[in-house]
C-alpha positions in Angstrom: 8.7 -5.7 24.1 6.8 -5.0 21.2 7.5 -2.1 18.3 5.1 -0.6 15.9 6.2 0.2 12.5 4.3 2.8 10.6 5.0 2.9 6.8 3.4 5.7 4.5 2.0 4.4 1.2 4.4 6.7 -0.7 7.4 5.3 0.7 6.7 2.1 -0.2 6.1 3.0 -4.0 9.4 4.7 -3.6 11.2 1.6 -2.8 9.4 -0.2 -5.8 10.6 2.9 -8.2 14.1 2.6 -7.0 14.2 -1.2 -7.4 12.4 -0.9 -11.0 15.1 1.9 -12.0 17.6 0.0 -10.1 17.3 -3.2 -12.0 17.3 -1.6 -15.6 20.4 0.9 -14.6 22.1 -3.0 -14.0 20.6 -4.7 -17.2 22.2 -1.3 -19.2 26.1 -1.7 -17.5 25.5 -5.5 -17.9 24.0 -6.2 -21.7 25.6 -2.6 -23.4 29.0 -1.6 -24.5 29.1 1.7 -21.8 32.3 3.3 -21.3 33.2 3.7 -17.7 32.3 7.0 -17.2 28.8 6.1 -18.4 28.7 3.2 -15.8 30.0 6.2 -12.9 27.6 8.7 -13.8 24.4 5.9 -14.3 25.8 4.4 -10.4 25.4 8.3 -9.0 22.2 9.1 -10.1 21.1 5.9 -8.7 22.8 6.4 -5.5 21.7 10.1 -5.2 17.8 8.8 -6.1 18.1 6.6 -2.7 19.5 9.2 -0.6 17.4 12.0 -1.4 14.7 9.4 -1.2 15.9 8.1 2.6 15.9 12.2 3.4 12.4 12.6 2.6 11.7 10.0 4.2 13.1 10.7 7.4 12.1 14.2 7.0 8.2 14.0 6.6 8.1 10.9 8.7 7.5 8.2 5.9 8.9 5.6 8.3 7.9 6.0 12.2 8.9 3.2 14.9 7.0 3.8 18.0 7.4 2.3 21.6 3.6 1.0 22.7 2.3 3.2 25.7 2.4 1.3 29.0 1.2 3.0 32.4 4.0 4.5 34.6 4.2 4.2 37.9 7.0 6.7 38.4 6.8 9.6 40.2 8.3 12.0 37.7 5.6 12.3 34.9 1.6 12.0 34.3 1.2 8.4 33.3 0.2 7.7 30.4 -2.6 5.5 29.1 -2.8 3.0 27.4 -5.2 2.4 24.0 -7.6 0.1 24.9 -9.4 -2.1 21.9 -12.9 -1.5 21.4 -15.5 -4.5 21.2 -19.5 -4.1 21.4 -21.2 -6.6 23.5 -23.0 -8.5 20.4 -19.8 -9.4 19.2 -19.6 -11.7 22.2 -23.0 -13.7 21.7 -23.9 -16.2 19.3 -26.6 -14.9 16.7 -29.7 -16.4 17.4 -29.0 -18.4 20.6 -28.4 -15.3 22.8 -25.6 -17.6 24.5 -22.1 -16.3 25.2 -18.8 -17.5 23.2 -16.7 -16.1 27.0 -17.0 -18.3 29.7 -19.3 -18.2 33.0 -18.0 -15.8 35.7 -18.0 -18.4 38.6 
C-alpha cells in the first residue's frame, strides 16, 4: 500500500535553520572554553527551537501522510472515488504521423 507524504516549503527551511544553528551551537561547546552552564543553557535553546518547531508543525499541518482513496465496497459509507490522472488524446499520437504510441484494440 502506498502513502503520500505532503511536506510544506516552510518546514523544510525549518529543518535547514535548525541544522545550520544546530551545527554552530556544536562548533561553540567544541572549539570555546564554555563553562557548563553555558553548554546547558546553549543545549535548551536548541532543544526548545525543535520542539516548538515539531508543534507548529503538527499544528498547521506542515507534515501530512495521507492513505490514497480506493473504492469501498462496504455497505456502511458512500464510496469514495478515486483521482483519476488526466491525459489529452494528442499525447497518445506521434506528431506528424498521426499513428498511435498504445497498441491496436484487437
Amino acid at each position: 500500500m502506498h502513502h503520500h507524504l505532503q511536506i510544506r516549503h516552510w518546514v523544510v527551511w525549518s529543518l535547514y535553520f535548525g541544522v545550520v544553528c544546530g551545527v554552530v551551537a556544536l562548533i561553540n561547546i567544541l572549539a570555546r572554553n564554555m563553562s557548563s552552564t553555558q553548554d546547558i543553557i546553549v543545549l535548551l535553546f536548541g532543544a526548545l527551537f525543535w520542539l516548538l518547531a515539531g508543534i507548529a508543525c503538527y499544528g498547521y499541518d506542515g507534515v501530512k501522510i495521507e492513505l490514497p482513496a480506493r473504492l469501498s465496497g462496504n455497505k456502511t459509507g458512500p464510496p469514495t472515488v478515486r483521482q483519476r490522472e488526466w491525459r489529452a488524446a494528442s499525447e497518445f499520437v506521434l506528431p506528424g504521423t498521426r499513428k498511435s504510441m498504445l497498441p491496436p484494440k484487437y
